[in-house]
N, C-alpha and C positions, 0 to 999 in steps of 0.2 A: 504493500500500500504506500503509494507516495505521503510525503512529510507535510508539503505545502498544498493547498486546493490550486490545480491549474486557473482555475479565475482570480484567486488572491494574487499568485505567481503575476499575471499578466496586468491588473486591477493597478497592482500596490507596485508596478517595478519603477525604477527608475523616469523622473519626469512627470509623473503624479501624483505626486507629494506634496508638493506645497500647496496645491490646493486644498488638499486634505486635511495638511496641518492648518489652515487659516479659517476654512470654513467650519471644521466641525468642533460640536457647542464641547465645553470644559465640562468639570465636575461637579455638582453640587458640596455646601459644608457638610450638608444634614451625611452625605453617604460618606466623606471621608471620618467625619467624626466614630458613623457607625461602626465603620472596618477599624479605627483606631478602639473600639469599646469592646472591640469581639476578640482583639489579643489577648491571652490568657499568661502571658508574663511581662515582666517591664523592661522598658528598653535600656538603650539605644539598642535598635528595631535591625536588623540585617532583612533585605526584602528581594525578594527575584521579582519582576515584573516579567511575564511570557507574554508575547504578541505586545512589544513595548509600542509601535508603530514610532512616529515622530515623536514621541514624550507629550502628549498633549494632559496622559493623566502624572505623568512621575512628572510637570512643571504644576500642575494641582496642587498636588501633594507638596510640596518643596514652598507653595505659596502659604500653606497655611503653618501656620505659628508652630501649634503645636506636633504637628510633624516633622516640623526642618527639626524640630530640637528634641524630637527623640530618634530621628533617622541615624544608624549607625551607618551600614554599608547597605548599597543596593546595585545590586545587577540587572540590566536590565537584557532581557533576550529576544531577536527581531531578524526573522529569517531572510528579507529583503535588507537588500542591499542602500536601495534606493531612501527608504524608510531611514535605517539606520544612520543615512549621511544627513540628513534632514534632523533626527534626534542631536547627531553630536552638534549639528550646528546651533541648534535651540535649547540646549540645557549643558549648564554651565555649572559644576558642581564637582568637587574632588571625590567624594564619596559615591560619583556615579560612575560606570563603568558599562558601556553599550558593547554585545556581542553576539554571535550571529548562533542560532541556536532554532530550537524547537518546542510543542509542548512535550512530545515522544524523547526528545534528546535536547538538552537544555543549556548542557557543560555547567552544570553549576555542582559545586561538589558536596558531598554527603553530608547531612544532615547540621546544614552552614544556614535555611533561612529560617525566620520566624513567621514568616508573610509570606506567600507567594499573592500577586495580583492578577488578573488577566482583564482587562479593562477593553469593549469593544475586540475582544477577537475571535472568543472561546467557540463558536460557532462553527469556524472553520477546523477545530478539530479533528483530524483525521480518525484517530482510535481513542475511544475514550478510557478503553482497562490502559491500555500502553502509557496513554498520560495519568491516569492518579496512580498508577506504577511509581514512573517519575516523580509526581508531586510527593507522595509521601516518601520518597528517598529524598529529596532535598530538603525536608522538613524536619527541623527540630519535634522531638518530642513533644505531643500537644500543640504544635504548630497550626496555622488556619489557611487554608485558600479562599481567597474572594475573588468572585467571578461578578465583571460588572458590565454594565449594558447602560448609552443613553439612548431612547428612543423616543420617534415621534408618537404622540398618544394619536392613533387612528379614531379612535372613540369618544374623544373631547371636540371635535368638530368634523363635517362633511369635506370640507375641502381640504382638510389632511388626508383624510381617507381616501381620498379620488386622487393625489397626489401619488401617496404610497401604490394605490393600484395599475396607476399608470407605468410608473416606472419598475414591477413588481413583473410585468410582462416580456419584464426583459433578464430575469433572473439566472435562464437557462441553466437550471437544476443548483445554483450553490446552496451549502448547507446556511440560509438566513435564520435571524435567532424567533422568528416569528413560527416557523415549523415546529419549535420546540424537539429538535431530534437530540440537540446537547444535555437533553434531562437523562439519556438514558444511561449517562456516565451515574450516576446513581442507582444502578442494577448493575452495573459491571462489579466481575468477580473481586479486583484492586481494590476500588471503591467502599466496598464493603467491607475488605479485608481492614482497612485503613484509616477508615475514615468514619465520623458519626454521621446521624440521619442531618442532610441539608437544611439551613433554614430560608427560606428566601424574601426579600423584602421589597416595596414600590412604594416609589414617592411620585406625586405630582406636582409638578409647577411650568412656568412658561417660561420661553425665550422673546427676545427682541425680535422679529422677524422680517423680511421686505421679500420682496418680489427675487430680487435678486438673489437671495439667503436661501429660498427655496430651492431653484432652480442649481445653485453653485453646489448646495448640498448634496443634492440629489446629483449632479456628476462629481463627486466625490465618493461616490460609491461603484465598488471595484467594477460592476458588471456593465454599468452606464459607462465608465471612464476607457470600457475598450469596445465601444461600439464604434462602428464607422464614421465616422463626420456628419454625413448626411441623416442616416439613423439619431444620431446624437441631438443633431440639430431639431428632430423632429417632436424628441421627446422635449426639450425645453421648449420650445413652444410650443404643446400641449400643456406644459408643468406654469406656465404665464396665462397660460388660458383661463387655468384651474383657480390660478391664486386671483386674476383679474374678478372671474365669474364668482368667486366667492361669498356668498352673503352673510354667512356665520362668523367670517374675518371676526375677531374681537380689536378693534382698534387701539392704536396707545395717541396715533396722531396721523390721520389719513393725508393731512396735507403733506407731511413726510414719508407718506406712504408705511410707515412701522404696523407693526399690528402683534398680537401675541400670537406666541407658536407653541402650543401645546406638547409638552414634554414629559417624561416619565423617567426616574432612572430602577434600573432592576439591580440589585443585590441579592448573590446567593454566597450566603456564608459556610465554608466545609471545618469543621475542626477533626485534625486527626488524632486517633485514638490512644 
């Protein structure tokens, strides 16, 4: 079984990056707080991030107070290349250390984190026993994995949802976190052997939004960003259609065209045994 999903491979290589790192939304407090509350020893914190992508969550993290200052050592692991150059460019920190790696094979050594993170990737998982394998080898005793997700809330308004569906059409089979197929690492022999029963957690709140935020977003994402030109072209202007036609829009200031953008973050907490 290949390591990388050849859409991620193709999506995340080299060249579409930056837009990735620029448009898509940061972390919530409420969820870093919560992944800081779910440690079950005290720090300074040694942390693996897996699927680091550009650092958009290890620069989260590092923003808020109480994390810089219990951050020991953290590694962060990110099988693209292209991703990677874009991390070291955007975080800036002697305690970080970017390298290329997997969830199946990580290079991180035996039982060195107290944290592992997986922020925005876990979906593209290739083998779920293969990775809490992994995770529970590079976890200290009692150690925790948080698997994090920010998502557009399809069911806070109609015109997210006709956004999501439209560009959803172009998926061609990747594993997306909305299939929910990454639960089944929770029935894996590993998983079990290793780890307690999951807790998982959702918050709701909004983003700033515009016309253009939609549309950037949304070719930010790996399956839109290797479509043809023309293809490409057709989905953003269906995706201006959606956001123009909108009537549910919740406004913040229509003459600057902003408006909120319904948002959710998912947290699933693992502690191993």
């Amino acid at each position: 079984m290949a390591y990388v999903h050849a859409i991620a491979q193709a999506g995340f290589a080299t060249g579409t990056n930056e837009l990735y790192d620029r448009i898509r939304p940061g972390y919530q407090a409420n969820v870093l707080d919560h992944i800081r509350k779910a440690l079950r020893s005290s720090g300074p914190y040694n942390i693996a991030e897996i699927g680091s992508g550009t650092g958009i969550f290890t620069r989260a993290l590092l923003s808020d107070a109480e994390w810089n200052s219990a951050l020991g050592e953290y590694i962060a692991v990110e099988p693209s290349a292209g991703m990677r150059r874009v991390f070291e460019h955007s975080v800036k920190d002697k305690r970080i250390h970017v390298q290329e790696g997997t969830f199946q094979s990580t290079g991180v050594t035996t039982g060195w984190a107290d944290l592992i993170v997986i922020a925005q990737a876990y979906h593209w998982c290739p083998d779920y026993d293969l990775a809490s394998a992994e995770f529970a080898r590079i976890l200290k005793p009692q150690g925790t994995v948080a698997y994090v997700w920010n998502l557009e809330d399809r069911d806070a308004a109609r015109w997210v949802a006709q956004v999501r569906e439209t560009i959803e059409q172009h998926e061609e089979n990747s594993p997306q976190f909305r299939l929910f197929l990454w639960r089944q690492t929770f029935d894996t022999p590993s998983y079990k052997n290793f780890f307690e029963i999951p807790e998982e957690f959702v918050w709701s709140y909004s983003l700033i939004g515009t016309e253009d935020i939609v549309v950037d977003r949304a070719c930010s994402k790996s399956y839109i960003a290797i479509l043809p030109p023309d293809e490409k072209e057709e989905v953003c202007r269906k995706l201006r259609g959606i956001v123009k036609a909108g009537e549910d829009k919740e406004w913040i200031d229509e003459a600057s065209g902003t408006f909120h953008y319904p948002y959710h973050s998912w947290v699933v907490i693992a502690q191993k045994k």
